[in-house]
LOMARMAR-633849 format. One line per 10 residues: number of its first residue (from 1); their letters; for each residue x, y, z of N, C-alpha, C, CB. Coordinates in steps of 0.02 Angstrom, whole numbers, plus 32768, in hexadecimal, padded with zeros to 4 digits. Glycine has a CB too. Example, Ala and Ser with C-alpha at 12.3 -4.5 7.8 and 13.67 -1.06 7.14 Angstrom:
<recs>
1) AS) 8294,7EE4,8186,8267,7F1F,8186,8294,7F5B,8186,8235,7F20,81C4; 8282,7F90,8162,82AC,7FCB,8165,8285,8002,818A,82C0,7FE2,811E
</recs>
This chain:
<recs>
1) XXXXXXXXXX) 3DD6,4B8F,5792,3D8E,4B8F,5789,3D71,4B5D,57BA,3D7A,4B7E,5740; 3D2C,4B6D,57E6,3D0D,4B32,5810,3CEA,4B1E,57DF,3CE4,4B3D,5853; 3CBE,4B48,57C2,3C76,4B29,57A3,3C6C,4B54,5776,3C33,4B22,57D1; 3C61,4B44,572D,3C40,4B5D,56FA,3BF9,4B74,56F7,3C47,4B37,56D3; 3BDC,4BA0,56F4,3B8B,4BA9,56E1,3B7A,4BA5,56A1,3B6E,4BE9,56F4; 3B9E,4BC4,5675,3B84,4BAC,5624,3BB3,4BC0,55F9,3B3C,4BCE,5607; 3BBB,4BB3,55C2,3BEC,4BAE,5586,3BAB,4BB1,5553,3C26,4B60,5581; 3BAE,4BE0,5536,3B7C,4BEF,5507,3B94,4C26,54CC,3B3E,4C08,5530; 3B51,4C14,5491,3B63,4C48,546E,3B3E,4C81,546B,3B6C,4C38,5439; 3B4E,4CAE,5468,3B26,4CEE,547B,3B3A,4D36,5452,3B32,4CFA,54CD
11) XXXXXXXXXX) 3B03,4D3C,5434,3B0D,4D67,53EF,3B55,4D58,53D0,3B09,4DBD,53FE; 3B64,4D19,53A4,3B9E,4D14,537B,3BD3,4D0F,538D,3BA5,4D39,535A; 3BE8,4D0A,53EB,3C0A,4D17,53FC,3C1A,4CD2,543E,3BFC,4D5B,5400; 3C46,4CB5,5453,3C4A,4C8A,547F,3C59,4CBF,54CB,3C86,4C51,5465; 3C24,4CA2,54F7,3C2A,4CC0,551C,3C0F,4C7D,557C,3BFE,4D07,54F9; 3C5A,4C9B,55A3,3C57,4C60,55DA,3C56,4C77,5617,3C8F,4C30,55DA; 3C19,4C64,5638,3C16,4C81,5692,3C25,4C4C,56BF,3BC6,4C9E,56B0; 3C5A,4C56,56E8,3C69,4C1E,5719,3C87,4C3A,5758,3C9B,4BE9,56FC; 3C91,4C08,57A2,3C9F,4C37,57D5,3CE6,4C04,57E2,3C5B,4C45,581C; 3D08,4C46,580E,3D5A,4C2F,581B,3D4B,4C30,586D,3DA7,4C72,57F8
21) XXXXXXXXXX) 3D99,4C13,588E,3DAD,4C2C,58D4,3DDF,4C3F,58C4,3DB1,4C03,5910; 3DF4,4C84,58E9,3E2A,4CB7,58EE,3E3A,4CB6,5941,3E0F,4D08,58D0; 3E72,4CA8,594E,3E92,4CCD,598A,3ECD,4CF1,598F,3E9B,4CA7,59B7; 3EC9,4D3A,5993,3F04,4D52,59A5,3F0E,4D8E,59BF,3F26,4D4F,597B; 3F42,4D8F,59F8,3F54,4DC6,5A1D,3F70,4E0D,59F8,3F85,4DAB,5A49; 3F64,4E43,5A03,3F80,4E7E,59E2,3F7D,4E96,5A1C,3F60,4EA3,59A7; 3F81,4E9D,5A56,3FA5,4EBD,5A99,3FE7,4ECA,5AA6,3F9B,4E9A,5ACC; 401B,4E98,5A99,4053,4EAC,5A85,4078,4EE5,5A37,4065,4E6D,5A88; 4031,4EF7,5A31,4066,4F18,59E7,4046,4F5E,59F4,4055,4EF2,597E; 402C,4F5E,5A1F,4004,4FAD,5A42,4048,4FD2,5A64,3FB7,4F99,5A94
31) XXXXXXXXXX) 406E,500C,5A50,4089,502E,5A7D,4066,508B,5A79,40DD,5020,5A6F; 409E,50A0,5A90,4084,50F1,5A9C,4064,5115,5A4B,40D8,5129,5ABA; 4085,50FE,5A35,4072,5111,59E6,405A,50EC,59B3,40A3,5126,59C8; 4039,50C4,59D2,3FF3,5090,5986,3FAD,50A2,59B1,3FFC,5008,597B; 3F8C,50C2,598B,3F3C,50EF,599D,3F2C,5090,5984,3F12,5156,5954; 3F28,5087,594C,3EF2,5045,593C,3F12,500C,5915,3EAE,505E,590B; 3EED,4FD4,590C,3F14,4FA9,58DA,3EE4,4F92,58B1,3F3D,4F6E,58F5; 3EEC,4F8E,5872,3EB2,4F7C,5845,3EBD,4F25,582C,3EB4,4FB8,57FD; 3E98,4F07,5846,3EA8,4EC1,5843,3E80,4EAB,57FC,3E8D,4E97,588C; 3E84,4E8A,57D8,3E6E,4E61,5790,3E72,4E28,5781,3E87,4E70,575D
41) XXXXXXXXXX) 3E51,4DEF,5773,3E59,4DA7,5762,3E48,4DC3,571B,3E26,4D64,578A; 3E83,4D96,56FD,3E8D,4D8C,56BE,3E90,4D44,569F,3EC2,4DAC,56B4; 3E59,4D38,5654,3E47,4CFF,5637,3E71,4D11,560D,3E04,4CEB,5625; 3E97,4CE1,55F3,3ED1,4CDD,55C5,3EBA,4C90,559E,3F26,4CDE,55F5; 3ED4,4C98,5556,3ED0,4C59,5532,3EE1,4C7A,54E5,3E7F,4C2E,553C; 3EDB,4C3A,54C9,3EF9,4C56,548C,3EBD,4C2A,543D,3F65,4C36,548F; 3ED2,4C4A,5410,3E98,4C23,53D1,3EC8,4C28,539B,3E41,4C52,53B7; 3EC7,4C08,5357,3EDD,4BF9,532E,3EE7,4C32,5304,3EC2,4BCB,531E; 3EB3,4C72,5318,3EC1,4C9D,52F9,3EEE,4CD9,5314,3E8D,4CAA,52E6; 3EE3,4CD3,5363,3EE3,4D22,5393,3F1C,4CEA,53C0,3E7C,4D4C,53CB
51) XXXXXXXXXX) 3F4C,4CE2,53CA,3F86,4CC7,53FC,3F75,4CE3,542E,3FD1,4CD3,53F0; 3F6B,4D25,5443,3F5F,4D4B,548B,3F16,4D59,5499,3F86,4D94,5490; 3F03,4D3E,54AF,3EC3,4D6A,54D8,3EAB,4D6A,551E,3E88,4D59,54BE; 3EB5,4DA4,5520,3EA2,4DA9,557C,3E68,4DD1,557C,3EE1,4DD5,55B6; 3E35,4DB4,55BA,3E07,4DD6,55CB,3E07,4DD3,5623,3DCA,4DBC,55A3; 3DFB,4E15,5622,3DE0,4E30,567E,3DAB,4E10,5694,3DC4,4E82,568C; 3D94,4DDF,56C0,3D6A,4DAC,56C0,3D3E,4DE4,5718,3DA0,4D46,56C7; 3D78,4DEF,5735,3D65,4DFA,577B,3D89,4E3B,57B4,3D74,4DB4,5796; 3D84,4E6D,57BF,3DBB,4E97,57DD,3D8A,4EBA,5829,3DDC,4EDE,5797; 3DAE,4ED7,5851,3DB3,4EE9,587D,3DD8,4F26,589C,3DBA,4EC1,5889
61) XXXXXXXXXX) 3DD2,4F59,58BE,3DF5,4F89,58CA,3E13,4F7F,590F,3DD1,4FC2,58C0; 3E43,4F73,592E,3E4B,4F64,596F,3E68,4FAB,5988,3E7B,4F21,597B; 3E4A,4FD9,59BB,3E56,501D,59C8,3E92,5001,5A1A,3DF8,5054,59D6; 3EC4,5036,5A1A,3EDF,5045,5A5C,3EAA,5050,5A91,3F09,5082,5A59; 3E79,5065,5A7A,3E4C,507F,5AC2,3E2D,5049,5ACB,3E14,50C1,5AC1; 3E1E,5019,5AB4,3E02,4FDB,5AB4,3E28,4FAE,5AF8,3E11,4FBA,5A65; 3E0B,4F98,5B33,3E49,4F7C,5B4D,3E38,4F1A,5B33,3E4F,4F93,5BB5; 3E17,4F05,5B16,3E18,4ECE,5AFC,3E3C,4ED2,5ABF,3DDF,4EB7,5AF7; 3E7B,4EB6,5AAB,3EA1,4EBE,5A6F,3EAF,4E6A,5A3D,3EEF,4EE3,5A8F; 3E81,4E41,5A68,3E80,4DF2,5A4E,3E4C,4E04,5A2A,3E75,4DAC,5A82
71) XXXXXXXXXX) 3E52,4DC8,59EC,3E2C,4DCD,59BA,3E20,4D7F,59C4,3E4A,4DEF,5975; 3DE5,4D6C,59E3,3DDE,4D1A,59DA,3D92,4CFC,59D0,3DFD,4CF4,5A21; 3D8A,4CF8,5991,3D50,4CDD,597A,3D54,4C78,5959,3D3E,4D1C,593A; 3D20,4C79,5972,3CFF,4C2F,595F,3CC4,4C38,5931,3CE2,4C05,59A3; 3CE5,4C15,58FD,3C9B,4C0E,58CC,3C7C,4C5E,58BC,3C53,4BDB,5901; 3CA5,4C73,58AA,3C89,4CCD,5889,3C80,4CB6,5847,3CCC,4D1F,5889; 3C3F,4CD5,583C,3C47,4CD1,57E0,3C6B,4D07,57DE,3BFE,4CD7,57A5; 3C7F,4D08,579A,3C94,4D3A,576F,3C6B,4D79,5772,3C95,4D20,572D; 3CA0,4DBC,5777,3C67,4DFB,576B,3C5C,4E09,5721,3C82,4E46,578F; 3C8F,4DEF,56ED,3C90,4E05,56AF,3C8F,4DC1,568B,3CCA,4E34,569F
81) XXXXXXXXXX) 3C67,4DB2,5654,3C60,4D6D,5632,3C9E,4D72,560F,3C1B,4D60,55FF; 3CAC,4D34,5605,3CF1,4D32,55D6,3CE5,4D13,5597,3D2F,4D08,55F7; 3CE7,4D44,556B,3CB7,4D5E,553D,3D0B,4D52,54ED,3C8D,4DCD,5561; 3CF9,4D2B,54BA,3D1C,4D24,547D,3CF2,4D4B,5446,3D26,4CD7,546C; 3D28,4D66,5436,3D10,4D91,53EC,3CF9,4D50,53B7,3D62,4DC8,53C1; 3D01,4D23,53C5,3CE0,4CF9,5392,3CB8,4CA8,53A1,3D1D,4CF0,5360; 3CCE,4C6F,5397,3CB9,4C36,53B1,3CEE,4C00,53C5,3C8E,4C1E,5386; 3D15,4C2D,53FA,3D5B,4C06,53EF,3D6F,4BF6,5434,3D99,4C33,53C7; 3D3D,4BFA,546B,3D3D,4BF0,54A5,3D2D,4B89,54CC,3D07,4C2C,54B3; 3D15,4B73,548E,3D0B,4B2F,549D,3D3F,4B0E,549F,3CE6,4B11,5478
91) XXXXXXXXXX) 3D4C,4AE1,54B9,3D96,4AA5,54DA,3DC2,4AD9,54E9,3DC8,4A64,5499; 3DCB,4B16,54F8,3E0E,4B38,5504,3E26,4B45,5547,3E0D,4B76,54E5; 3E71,4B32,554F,3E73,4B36,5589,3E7C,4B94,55AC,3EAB,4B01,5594; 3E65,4B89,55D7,3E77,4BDB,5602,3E91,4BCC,562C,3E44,4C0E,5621; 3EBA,4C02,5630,3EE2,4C04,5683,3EC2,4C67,569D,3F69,4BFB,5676; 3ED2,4C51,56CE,3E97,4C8F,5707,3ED5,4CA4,570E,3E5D,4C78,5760; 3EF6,4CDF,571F,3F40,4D17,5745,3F20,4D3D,5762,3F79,4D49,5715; 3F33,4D4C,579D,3F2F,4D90,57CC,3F4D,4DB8,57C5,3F38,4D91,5803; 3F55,4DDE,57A3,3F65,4E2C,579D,3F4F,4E68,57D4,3F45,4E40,575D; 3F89,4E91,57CA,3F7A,4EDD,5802,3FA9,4F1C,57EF,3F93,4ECB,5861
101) XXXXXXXXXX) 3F77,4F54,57E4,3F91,4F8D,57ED,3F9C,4FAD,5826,3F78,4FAD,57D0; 3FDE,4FC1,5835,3FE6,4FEB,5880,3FE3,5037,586A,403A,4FDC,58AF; 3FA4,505C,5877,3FA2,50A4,587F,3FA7,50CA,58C5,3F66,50B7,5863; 3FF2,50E5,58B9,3FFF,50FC,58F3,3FE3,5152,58F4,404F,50ED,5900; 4000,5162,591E,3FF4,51B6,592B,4010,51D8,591E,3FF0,51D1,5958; 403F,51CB,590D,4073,51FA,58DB,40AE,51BD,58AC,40AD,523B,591D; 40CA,51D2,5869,40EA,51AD,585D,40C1,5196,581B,40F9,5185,5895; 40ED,515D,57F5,40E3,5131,57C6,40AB,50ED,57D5,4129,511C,57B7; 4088,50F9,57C5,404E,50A8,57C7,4087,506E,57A0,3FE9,50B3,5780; 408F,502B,57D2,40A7,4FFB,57BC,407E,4FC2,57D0,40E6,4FFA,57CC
111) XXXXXXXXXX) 4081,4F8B,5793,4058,4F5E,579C,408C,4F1C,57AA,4025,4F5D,575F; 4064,4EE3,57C2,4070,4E9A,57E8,402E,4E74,57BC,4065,4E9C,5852; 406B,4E2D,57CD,4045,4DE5,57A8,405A,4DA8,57D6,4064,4DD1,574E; 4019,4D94,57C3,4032,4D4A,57F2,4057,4D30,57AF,3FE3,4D05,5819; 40A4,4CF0,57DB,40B7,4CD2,57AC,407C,4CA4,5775,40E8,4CAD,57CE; 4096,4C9D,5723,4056,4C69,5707,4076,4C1C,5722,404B,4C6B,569C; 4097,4C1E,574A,409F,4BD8,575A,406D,4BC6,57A5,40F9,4BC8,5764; 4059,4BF4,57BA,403E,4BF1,580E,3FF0,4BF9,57C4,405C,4C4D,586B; 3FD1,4C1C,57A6,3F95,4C15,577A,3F7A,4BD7,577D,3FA2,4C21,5736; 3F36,4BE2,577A,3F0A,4BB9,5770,3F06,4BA8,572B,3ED5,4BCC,5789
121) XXXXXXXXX) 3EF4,4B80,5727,3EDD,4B5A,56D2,3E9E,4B24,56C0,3F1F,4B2A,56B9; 3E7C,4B1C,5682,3E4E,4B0D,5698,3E1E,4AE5,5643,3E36,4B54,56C5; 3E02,4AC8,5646,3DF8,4AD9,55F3,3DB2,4ABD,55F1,3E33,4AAE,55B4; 3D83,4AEB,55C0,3D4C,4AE0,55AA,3D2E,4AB1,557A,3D43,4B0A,559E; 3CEF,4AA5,55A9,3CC5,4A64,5579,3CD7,4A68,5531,3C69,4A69,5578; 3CC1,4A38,54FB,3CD6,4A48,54C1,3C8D,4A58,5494,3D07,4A0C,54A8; 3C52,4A4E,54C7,3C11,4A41,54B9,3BEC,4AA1,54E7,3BF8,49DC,54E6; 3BCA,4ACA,54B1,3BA3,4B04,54E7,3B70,4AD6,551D,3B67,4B46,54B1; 3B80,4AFF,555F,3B55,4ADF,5599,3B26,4B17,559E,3B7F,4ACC,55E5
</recs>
């Protein structure tokens, strides 16, 4: 995470907009047979009630016909708020993962993760901003 914009509550629900930097190459994972790659940042954390929760914060489609295949942003907000089914988003830590689906042109769709040890991590005020 660079910078938070708000941690609020919003209809009953904890909900947090903030912007990341991402850099990474997907030029090397382009051969004759991957048409696209569906890229996803994933908010992960956990609550006393729900151990798993992931939310899709941010994604991208990176096409073969595309000849730019770097993905390198500074300070992007979020396209999707990262949004708790309840009020359980205050002091918690998140870690951000890069995730990717390879849809090729023929064949089985297989997906890729960044290791959670290369992940970002991060943890929220304990106070709504």
């Amino acid at each position: 995470m660079r910078d938070l914009k708000s941690l609020k509550s919003h209809g009953g629900v904890d909900r947090a907009l903030f912007s990341f930097d991402l850099h990474a190459d997907f030029a090397p994972a382009f051969h004759w047979n991957i048409k696209q790659i569906f890229v996803y940042v994933i908010a992960s954390y956990e609550t006393e009630e729900k151990k798993i929760n992931k939310v899709v914060v941010h994604d991208k489609i990176v096409e073969a016909t595309n000849p730019d295949k770097v993905l390198n942003y500074k300070g992007t907000f979020v396209k999707y708020a990262l949004v708790d089914q309840g009020d359980d988003l205050r002091s918690k830590d998140i870690t951000l993962q890069l995730m990717w689906d390879f849809m090729p042109i023929t064949g089985l769709l297989y997906m890729g993760e960044q290791p959670l040890g290369e992940a970002s991590t991060f943890t929220l005020p304990e106070e709504y901003q």
